[in-house]
PyMOL commands that place a pseudoatom at each C-alpha (Angstrom):
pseudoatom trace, name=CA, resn=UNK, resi=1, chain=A, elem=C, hetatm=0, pos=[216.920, 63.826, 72.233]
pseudoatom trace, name=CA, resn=UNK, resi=2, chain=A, elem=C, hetatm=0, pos=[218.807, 60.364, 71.827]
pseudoatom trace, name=CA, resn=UNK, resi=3, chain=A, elem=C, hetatm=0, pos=[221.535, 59.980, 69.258]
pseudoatom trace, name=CA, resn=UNK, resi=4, chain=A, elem=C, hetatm=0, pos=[221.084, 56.189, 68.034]
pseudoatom trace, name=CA, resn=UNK, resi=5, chain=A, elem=C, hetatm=0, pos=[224.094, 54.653, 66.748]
pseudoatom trace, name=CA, resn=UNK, resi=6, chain=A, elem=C, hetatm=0, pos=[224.750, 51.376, 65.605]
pseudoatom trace, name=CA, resn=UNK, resi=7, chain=A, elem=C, hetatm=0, pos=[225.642, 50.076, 69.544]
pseudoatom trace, name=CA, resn=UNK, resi=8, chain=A, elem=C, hetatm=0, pos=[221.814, 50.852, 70.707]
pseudoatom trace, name=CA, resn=UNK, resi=9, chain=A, elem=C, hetatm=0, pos=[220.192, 47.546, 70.699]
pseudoatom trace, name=CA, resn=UNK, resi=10, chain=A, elem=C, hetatm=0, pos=[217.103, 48.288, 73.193]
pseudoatom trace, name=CA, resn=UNK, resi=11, chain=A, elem=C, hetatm=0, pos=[216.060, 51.827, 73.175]
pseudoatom trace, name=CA, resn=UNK, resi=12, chain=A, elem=C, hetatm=0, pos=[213.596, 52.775, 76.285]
pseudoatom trace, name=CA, resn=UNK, resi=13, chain=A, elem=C, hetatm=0, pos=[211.709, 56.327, 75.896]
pseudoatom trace, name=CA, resn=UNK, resi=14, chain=A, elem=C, hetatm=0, pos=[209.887, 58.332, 77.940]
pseudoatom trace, name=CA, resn=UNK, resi=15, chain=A, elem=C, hetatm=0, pos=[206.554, 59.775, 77.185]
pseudoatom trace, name=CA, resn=UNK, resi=16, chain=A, elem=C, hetatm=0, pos=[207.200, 62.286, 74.441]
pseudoatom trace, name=CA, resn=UNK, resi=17, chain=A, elem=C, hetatm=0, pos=[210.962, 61.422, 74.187]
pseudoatom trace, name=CA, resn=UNK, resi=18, chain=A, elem=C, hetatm=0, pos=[212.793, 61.515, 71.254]
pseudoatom trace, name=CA, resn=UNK, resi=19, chain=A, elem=C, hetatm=0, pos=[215.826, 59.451, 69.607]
pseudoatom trace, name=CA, resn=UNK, resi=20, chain=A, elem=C, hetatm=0, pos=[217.174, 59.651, 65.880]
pseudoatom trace, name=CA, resn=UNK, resi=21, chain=A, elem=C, hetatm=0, pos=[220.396, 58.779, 64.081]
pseudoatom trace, name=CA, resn=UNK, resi=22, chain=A, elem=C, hetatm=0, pos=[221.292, 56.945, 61.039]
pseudoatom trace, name=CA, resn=UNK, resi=23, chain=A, elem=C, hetatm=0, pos=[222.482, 53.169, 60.526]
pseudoatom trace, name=CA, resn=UNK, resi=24, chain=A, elem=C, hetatm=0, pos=[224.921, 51.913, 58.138]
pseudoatom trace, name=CA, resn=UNK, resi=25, chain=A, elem=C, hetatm=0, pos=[222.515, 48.883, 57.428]
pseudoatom trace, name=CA, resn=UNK, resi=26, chain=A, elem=C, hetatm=0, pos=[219.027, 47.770, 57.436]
pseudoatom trace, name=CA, resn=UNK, resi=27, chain=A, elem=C, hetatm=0, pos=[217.658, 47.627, 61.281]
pseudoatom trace, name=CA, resn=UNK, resi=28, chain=A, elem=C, hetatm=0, pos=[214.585, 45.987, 62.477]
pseudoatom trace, name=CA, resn=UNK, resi=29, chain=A, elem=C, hetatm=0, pos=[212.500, 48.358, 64.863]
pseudoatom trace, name=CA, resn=UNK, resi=30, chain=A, elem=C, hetatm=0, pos=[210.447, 45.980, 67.080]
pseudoatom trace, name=CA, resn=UNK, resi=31, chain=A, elem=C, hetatm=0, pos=[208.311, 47.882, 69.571]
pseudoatom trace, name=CA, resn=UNK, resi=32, chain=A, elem=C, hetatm=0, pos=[208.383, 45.493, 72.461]
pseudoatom trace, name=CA, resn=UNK, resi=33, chain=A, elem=C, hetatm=0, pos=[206.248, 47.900, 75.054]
pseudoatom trace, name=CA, resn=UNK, resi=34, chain=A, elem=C, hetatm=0, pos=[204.501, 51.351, 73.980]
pseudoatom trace, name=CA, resn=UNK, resi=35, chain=A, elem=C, hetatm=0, pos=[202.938, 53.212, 71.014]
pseudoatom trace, name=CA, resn=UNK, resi=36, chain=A, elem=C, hetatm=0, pos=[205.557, 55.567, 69.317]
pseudoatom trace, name=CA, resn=UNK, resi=37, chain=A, elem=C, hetatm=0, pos=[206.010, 57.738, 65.919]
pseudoatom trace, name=CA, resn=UNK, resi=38, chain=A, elem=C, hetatm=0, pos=[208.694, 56.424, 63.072]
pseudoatom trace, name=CA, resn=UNK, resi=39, chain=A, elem=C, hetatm=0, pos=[209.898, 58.346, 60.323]
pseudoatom trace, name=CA, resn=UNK, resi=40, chain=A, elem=C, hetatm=0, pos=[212.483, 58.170, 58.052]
pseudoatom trace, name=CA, resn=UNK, resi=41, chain=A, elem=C, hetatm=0, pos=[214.087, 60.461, 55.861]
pseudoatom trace, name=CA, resn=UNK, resi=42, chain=A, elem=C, hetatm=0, pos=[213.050, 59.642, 51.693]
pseudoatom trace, name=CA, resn=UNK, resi=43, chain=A, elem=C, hetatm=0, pos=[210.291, 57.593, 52.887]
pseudoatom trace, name=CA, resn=UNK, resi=44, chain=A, elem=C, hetatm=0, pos=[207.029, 59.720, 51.626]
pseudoatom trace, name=CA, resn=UNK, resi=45, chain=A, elem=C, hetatm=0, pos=[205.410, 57.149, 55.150]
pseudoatom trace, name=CA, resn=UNK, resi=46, chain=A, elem=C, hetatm=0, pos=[205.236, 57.887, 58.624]
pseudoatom trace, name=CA, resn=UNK, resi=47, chain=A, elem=C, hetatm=0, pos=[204.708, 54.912, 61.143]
pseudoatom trace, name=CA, resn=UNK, resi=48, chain=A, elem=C, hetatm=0, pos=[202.467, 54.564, 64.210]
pseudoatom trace, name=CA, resn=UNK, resi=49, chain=A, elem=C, hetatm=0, pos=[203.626, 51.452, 65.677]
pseudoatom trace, name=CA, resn=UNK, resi=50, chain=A, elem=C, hetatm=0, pos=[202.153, 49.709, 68.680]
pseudoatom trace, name=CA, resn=UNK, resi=51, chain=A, elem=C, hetatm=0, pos=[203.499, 47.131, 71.375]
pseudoatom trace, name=CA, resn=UNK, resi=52, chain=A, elem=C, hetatm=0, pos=[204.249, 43.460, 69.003]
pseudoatom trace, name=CA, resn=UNK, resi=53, chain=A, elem=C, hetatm=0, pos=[204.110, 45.709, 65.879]
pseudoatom trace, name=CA, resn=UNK, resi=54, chain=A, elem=C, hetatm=0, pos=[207.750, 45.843, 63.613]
pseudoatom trace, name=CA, resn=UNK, resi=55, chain=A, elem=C, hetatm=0, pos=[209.487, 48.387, 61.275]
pseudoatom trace, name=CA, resn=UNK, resi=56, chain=A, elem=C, hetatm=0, pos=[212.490, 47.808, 58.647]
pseudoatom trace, name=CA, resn=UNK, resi=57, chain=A, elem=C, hetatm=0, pos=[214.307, 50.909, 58.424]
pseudoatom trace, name=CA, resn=UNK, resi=58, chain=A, elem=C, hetatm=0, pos=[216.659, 51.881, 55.282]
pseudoatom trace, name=CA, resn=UNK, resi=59, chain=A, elem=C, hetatm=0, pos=[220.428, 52.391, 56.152]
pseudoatom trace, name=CA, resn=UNK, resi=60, chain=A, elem=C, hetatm=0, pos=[222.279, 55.740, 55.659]
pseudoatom trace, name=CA, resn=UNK, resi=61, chain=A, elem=C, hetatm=0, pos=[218.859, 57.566, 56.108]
pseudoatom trace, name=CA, resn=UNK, resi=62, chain=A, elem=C, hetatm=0, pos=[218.393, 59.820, 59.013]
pseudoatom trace, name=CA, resn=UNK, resi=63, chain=A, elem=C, hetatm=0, pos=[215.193, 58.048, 61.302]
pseudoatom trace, name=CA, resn=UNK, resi=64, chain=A, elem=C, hetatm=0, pos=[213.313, 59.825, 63.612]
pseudoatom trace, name=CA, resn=UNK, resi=65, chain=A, elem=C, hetatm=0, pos=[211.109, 57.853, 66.980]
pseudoatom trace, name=CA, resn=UNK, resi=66, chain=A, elem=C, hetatm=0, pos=[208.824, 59.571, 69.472]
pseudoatom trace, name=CA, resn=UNK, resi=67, chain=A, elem=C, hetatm=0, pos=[207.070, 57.965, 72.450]
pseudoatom trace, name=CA, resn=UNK, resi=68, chain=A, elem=C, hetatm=0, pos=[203.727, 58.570, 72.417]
pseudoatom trace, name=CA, resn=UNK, resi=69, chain=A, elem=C, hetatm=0, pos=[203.585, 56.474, 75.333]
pseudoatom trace, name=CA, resn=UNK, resi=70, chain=A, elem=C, hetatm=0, pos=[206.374, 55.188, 77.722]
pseudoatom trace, name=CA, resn=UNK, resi=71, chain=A, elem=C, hetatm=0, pos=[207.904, 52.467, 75.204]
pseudoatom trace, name=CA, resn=UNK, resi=72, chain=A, elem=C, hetatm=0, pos=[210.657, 49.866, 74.689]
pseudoatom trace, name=CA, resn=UNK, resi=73, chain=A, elem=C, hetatm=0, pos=[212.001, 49.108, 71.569]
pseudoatom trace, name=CA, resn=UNK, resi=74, chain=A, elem=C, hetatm=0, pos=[214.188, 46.430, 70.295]
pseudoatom trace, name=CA, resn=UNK, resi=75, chain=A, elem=C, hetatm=0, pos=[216.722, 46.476, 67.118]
pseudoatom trace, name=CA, resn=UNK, resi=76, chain=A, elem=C, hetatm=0, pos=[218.566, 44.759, 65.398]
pseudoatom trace, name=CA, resn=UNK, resi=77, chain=A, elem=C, hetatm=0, pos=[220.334, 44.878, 62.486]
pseudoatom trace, name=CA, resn=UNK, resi=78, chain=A, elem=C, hetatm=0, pos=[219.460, 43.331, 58.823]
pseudoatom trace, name=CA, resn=UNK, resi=79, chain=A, elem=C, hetatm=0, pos=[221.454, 43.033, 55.930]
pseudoatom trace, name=CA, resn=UNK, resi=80, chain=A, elem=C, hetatm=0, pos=[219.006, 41.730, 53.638]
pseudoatom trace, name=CA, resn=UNK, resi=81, chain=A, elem=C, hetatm=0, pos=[214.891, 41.553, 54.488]
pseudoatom trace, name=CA, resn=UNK, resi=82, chain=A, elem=C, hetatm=0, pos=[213.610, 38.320, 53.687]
pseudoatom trace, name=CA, resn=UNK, resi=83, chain=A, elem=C, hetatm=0, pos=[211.264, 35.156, 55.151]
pseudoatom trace, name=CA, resn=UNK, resi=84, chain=A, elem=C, hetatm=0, pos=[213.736, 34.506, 57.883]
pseudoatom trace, name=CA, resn=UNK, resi=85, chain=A, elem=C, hetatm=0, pos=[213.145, 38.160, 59.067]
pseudoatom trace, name=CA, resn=UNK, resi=86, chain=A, elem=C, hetatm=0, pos=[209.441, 38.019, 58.915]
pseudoatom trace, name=CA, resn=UNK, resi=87, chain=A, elem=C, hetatm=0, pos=[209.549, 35.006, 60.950]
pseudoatom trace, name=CA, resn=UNK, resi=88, chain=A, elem=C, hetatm=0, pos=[212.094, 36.415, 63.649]
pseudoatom trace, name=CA, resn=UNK, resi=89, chain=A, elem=C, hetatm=0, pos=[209.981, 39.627, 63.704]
pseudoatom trace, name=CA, resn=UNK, resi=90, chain=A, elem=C, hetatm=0, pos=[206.774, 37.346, 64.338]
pseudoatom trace, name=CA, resn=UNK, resi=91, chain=A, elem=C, hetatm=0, pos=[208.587, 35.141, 66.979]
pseudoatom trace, name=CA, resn=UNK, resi=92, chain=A, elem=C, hetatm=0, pos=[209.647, 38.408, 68.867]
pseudoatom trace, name=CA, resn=UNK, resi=93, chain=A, elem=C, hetatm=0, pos=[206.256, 40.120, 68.635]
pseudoatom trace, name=CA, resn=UNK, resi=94, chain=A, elem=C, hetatm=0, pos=[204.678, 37.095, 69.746]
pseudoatom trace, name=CA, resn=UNK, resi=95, chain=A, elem=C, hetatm=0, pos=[206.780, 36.522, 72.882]
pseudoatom trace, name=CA, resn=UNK, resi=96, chain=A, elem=C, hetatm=0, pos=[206.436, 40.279, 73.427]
pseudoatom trace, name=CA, resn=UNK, resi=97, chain=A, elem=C, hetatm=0, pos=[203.002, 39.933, 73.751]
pseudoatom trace, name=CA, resn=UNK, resi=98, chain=A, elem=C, hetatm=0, pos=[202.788, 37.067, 75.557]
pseudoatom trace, name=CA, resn=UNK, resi=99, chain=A, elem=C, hetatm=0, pos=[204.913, 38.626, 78.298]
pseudoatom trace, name=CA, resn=UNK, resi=100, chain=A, elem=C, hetatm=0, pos=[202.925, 41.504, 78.525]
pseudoatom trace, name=CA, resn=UNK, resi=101, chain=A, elem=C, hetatm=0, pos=[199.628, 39.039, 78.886]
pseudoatom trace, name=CA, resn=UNK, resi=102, chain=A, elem=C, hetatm=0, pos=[197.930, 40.035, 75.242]
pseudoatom trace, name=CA, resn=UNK, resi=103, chain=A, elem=C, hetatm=0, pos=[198.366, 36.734, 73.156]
pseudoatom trace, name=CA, resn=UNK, resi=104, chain=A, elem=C, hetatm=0, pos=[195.799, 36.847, 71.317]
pseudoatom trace, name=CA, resn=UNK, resi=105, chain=A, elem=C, hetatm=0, pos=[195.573, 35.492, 68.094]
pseudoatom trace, name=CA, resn=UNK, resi=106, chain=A, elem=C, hetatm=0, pos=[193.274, 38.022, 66.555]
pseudoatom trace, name=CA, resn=UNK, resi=107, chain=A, elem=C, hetatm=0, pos=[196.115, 40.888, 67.833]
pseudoatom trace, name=CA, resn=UNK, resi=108, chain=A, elem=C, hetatm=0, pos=[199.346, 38.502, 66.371]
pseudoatom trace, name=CA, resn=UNK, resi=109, chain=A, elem=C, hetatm=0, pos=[197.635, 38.448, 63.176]
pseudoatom trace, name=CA, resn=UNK, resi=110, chain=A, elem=C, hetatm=0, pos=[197.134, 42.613, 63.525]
pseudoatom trace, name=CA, resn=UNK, resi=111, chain=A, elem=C, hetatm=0, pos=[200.729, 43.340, 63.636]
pseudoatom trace, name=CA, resn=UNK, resi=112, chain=A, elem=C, hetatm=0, pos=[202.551, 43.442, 60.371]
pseudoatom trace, name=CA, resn=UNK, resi=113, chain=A, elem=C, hetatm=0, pos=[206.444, 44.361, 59.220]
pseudoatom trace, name=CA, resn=UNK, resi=114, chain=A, elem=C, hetatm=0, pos=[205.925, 47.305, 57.146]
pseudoatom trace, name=CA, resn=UNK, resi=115, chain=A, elem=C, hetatm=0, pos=[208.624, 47.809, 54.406]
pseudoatom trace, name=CA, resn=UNK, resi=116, chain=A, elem=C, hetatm=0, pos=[209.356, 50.795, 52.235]
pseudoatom trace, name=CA, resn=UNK, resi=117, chain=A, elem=C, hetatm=0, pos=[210.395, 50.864, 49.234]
pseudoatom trace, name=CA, resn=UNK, resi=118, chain=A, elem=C, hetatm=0, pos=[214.286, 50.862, 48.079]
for i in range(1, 118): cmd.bond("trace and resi %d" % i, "trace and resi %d" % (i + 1))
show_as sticks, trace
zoom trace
């Protein structure tokens, strides 16, 4: 298993690889490549999160990824989630996508930040 800490900024897991660890502040999760598993401690959610699809974890809760799939993931961190990180998340799924030859618009529109609650 991977330890995250606040220096991981691009996380790359195996098939059925694990990382977890907690962040002192909010962190986008943007799955650049792959399908993986997200869950976060006091979140009642879990997350299935595909390539161009984004995540806002919570800080100071424990957060758990598996790779379903090979998969890439990029983070960064937040302090407070708002329109300019909805349109940095889009921006980055987008160019994700293009790179990997899917832009299509009917996929963009598919993937979605999902946000818990605080």
């Amino acid at each position: 298993m991977t330890a995250l800490t606040r220096e991981h900024h691009h996380l790359h897991l195996g098939a059925g690889a694990l990382a977890s660890g907690k962040f002192e502040r909010s962190r986008l999760l943007l799955v650049r490549r792959g399908y993986v598993w997200v869950t976060q401690e006091g979140r009642p959610e879990d997350f299935w999160l595909h390539a161009g699809d984004a995540l806002i974890v919570q800080p100071g809760r424990t957060v758990v990824v598996e790779a379903v799939i090979a998969s890439e993931i990029f983070m960064e961190n937040r302090s407070k989630p708002g329109a300019g990180l909805w349109l940095k998340a889009r921006c980055l799924a987008a160019r994700s996508l293009w790179q990997r030859g899917f832009a299509r618009p009917a996929q963009l529109s598919q993937s979605a930040i999902r946000q818990g609650g605080h």
